[in-house]
Z-matrix of the N, CA and C atoms (Angstrom, degrees):
N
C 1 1.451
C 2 1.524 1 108.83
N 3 1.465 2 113.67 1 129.32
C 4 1.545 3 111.22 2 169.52
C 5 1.720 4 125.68 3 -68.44
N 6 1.051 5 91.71 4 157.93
C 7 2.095 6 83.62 5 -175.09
C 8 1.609 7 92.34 6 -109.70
N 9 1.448 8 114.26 7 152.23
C 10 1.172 9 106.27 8 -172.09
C 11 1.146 10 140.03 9 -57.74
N 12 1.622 11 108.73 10 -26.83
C 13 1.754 12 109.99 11 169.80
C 14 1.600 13 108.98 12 -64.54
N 15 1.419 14 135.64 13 -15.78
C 16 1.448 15 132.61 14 157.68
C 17 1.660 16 114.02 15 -54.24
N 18 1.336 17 107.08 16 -57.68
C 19 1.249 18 111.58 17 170.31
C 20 1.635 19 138.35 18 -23.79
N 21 1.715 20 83.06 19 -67.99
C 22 1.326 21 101.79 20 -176.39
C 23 1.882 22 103.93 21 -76.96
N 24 1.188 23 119.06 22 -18.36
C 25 1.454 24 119.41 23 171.46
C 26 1.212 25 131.67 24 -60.14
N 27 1.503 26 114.20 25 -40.79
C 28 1.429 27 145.90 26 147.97
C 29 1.339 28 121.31 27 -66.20
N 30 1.363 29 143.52 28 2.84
C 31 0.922 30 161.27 29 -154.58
C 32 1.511 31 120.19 30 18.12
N 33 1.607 32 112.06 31 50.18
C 34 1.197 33 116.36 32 -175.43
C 35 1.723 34 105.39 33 -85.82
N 36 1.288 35 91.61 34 -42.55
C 37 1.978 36 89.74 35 165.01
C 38 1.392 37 112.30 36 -120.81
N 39 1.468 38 107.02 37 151.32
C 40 1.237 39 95.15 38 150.68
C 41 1.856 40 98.29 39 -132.64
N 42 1.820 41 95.30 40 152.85
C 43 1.233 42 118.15 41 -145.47
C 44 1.601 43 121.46 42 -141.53
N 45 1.254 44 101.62 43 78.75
C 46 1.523 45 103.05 44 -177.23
C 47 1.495 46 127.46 45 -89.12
N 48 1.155 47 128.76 46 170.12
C 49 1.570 48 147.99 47 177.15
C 50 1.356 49 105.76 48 -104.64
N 51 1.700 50 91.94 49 123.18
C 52 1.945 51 97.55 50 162.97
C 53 1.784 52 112.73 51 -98.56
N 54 1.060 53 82.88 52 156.98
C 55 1.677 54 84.95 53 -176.78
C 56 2.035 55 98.86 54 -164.20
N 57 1.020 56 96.93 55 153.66
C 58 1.065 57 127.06 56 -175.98
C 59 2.050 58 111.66 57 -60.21
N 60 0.774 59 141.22 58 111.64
C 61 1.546 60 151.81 59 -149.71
C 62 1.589 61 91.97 60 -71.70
N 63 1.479 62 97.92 61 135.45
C 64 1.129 63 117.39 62 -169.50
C 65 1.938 64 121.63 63 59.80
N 66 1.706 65 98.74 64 13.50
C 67 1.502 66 102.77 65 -175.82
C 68 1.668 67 110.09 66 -101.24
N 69 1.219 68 114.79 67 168.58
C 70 1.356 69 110.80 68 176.15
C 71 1.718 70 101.32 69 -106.93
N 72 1.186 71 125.08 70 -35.69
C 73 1.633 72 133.62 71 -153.23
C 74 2.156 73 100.64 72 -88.32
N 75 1.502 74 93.95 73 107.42
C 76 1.365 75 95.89 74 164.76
C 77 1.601 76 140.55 75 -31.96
N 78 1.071 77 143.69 76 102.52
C 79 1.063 78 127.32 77 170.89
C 80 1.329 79 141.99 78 -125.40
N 81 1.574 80 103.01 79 38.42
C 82 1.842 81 139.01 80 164.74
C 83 1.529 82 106.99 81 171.42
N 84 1.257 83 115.23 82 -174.20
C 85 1.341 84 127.67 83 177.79
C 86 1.356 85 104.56 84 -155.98
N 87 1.580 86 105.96 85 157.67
C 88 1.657 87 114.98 86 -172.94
C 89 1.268 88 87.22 87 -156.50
N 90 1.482 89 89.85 88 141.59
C 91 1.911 90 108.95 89 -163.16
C 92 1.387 91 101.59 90 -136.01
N 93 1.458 92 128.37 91 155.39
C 94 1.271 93 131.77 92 134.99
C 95 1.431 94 125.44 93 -106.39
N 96 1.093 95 121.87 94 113.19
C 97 1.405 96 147.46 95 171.86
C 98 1.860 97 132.12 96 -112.31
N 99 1.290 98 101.20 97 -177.81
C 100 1.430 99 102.26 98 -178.49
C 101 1.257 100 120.96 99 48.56
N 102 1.947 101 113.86 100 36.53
C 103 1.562 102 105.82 101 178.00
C 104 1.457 103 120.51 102 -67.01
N 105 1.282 104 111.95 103 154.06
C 106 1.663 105 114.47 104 172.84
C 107 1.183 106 101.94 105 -90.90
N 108 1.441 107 114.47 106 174.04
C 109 1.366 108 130.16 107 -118.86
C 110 1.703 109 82.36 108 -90.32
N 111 1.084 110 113.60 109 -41.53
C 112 1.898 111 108.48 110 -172.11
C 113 1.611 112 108.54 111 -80.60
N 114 1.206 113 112.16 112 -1.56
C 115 1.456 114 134.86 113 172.06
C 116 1.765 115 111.18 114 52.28
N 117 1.663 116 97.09 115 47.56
C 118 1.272 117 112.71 116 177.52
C 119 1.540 118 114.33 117 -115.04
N 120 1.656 119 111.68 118 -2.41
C 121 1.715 120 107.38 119 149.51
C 122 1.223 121 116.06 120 -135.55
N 123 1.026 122 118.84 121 155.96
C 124 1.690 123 128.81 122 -174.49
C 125 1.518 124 118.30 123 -118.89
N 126 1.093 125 120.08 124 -168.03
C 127 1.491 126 128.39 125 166.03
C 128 1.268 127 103.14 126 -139.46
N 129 1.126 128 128.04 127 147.57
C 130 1.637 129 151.28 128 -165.89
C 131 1.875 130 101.12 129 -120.08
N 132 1.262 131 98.52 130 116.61
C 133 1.373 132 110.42 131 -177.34
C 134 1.265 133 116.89 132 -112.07
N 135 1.210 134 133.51 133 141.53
C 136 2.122 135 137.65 134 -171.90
C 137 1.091 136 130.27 135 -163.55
N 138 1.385 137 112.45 136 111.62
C 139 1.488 138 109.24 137 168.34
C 140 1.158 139 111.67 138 -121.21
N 141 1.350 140 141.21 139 146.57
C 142 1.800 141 151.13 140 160.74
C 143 1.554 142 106.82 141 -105.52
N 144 1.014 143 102.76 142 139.97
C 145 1.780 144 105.05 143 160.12
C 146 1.446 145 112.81 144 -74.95
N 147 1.551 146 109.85 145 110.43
C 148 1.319 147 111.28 146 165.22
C 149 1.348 148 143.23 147 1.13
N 150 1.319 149 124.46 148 -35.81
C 151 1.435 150 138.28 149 -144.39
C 152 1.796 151 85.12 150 -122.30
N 153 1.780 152 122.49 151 12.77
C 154 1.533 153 113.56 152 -170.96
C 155 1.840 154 88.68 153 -128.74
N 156 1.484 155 87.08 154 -2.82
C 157 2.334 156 76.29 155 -155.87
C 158 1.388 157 97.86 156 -72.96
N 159 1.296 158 137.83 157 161.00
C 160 1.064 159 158.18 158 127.50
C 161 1.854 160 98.62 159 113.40
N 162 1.033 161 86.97 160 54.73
C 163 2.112 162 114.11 161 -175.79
C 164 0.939 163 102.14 162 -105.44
N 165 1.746 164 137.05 163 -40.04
C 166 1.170 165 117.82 164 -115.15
C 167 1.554 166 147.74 165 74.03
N 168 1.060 167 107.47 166 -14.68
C 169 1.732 168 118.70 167 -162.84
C 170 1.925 169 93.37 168 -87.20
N 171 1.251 170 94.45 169 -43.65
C 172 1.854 171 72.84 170 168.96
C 173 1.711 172 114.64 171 -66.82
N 174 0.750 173 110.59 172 -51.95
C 175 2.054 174 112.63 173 165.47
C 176 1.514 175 88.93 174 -0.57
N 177 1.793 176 91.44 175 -84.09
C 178 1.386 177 104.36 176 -129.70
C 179 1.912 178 89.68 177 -69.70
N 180 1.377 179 136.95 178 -27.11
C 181 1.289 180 132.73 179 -149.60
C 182 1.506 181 84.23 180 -72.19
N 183 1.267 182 127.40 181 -47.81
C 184 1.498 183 140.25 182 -164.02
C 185 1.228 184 118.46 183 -55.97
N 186 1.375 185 111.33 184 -62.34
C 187 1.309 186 127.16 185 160.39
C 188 1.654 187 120.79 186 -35.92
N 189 1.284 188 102.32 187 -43.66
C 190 1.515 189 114.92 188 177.95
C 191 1.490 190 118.61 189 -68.39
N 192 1.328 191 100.81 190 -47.02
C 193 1.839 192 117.16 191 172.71
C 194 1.685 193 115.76 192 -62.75
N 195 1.382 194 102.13 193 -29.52
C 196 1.699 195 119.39 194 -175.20
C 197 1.691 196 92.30 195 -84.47
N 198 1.089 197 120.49 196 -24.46
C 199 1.397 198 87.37 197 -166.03
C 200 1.706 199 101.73 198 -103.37
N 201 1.054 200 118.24 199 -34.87
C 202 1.917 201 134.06 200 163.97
C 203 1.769 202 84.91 201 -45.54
N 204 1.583 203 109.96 202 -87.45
C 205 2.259 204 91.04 203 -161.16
C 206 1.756 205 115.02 204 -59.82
N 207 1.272 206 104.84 205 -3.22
C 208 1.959 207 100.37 206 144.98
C 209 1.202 208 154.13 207 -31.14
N 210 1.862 209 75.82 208 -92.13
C 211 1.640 210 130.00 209 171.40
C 212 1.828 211 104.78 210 -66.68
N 213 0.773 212 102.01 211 -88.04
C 214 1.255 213 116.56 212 179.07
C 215 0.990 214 147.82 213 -54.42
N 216 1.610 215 120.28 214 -60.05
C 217 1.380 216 125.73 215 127.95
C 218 1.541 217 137.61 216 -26.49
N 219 1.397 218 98.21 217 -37.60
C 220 1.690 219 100.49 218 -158.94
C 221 1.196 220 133.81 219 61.37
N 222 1.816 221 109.49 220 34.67
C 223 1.657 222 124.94 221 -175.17
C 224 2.254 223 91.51 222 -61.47
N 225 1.524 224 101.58 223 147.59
C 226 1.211 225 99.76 224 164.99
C 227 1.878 226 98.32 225 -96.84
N 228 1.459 227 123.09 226 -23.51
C 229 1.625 228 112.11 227 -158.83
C 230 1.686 229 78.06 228 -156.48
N 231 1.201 230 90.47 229 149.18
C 232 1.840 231 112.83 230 175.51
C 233 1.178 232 107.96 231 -129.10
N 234 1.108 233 144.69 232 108.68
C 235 1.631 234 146.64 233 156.93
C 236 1.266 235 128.42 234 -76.11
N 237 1.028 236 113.09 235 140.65
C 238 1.579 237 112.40 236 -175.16
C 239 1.638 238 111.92 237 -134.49
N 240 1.152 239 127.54 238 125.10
C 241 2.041 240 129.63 239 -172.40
C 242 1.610 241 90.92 240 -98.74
N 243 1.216 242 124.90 241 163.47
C 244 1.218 243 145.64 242 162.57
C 245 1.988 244 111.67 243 -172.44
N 246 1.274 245 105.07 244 143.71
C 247 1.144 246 115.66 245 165.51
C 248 1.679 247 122.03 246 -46.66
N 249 1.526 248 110.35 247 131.66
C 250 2.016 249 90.36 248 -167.74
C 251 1.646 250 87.67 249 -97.68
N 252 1.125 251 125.90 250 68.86
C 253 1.346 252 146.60 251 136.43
C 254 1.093 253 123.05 252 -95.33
N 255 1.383 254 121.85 253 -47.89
C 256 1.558 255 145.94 254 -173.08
C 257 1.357 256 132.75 255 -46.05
N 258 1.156 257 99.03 256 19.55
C 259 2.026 258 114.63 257 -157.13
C 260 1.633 259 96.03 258 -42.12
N 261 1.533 260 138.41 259 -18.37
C 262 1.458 261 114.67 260 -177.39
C 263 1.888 262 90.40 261 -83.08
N 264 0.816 263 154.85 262 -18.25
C 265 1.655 264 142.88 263 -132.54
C 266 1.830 265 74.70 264 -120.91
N 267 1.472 266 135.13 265 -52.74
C 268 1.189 267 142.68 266 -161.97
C 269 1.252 268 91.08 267 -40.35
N 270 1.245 269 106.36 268 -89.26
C 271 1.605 270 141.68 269 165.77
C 272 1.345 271 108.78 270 2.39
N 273 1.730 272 114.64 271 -71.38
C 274 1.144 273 114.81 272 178.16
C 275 1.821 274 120.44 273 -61.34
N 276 1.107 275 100.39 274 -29.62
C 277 1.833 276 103.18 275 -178.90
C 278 1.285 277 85.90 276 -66.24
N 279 1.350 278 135.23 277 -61.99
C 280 2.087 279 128.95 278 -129.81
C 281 1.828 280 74.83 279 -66.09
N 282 1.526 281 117.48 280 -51.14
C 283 1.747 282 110.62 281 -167.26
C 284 1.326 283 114.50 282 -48.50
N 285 1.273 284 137.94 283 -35.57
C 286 1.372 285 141.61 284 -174.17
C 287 1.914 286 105.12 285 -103.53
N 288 1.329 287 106.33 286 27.43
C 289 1.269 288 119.63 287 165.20
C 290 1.985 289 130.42 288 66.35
N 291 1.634 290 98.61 289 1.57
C 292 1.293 291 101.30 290 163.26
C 293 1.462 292 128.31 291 -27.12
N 294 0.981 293 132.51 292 135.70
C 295 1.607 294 127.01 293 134.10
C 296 1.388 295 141.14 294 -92.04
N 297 1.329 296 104.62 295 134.65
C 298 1.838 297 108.98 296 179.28
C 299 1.335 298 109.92 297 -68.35
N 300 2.057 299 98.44 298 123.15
C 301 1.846 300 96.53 299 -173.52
C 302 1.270 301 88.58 300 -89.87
N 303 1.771 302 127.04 301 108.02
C 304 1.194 303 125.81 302 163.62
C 305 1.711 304 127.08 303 -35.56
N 306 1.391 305 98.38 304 -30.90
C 307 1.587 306 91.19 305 -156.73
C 308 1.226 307 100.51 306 -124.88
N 309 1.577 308 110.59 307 23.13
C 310 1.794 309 98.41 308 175.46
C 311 1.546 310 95.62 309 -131.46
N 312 1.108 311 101.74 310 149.03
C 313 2.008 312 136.63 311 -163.11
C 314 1.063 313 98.37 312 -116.67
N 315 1.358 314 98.60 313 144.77
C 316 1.809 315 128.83 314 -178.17
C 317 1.422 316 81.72 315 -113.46
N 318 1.496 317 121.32 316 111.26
C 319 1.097 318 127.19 317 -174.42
C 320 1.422 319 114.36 318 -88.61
N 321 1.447 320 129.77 319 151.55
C 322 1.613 321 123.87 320 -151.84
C 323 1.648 322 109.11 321 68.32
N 324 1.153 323 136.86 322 -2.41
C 325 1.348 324 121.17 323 -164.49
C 326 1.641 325 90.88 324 -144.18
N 327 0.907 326 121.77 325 64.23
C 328 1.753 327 125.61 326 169.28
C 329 2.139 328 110.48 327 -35.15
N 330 1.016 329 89.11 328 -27.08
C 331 1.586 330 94.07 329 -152.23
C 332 1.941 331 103.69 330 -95.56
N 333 1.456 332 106.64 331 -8.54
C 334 1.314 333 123.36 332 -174.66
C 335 1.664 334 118.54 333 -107.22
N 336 1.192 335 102.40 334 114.54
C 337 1.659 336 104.53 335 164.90
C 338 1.126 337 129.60 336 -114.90
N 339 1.793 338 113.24 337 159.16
C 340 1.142 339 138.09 338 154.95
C 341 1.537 340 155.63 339 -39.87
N 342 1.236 341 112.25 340 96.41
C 343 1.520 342 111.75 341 166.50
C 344 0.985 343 131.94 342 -131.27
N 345 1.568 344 125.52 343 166.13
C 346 1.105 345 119.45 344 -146.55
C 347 1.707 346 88.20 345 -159.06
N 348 1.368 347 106.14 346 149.82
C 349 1.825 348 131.04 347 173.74
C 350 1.218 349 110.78 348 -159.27
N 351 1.610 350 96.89 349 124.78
C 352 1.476 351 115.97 350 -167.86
C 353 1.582 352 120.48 351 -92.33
N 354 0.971 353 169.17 352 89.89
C 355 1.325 354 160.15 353 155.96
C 356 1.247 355 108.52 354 48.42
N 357 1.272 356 155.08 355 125.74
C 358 1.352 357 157.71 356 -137.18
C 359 2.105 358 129.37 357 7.65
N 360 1.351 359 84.09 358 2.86
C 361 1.476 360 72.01 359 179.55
C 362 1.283 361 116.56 360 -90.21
N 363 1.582 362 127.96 361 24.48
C 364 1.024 363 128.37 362 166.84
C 365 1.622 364 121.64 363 -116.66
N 366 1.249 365 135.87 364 -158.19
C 367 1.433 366 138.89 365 -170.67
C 368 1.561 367 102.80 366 -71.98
């Protein structure tokens, strides 16, 4: 198994830290990973410490990551999994224009769904 500084060396992820402006001390990370093979879709990865959610600060980290594997990258589709418990993480995808892939499964994980945003079909 690779450890993440392999990852990101190889450019299988890339993997940043949120933190608070003008702060030094981490408090989530948002990654892109799981590219396919022509490395034209990804998966969008996130965690916040509890005691930060419903700030905004995922918004804005997201927004930032969406527009770099765009812009920059040249992602054609970004996916994102979350638990369909998760109504704050939901919430934040439907705002930055995701869609729910009704009919596709994160297999092993019954309880987790799918989304997906394609190259201009969002803001």
């Amino acid at each position: 198994m690779l450890t993440i500084k392999e990852k990101t060396k190889n450019n299988q992820t890339v993997y940043l830290g949120i933190s608070l402006k003008d702060q030094i001390n981490l408090i989530g990370t948002i990654c892109l990973w799981n590219f396919s093979e022509d490395r034209k879709t990804t998966e969008v990865g996130y965690e916040l410490l509890p005691e930060y959610h419903r700030q905004g600060i995922m918004c804005k980290a997201l927004k930032a990551v969406l527009n770099f594997g765009f812009n920059e990258l040249n992602l054609d589709e970004i996916v994102a999994i979350t638990n369909t418990f998760n109504e704050n993480l939901k919430r934040v995808l439907l705002k930055h224009d995701f869609i729910l892939l009704d009919r596709e499964k994160d297999e092993g994980f019954p309880d987790n769904i799918i989304f997906s945003l394609k190259r201009f079909s969002g803001k």
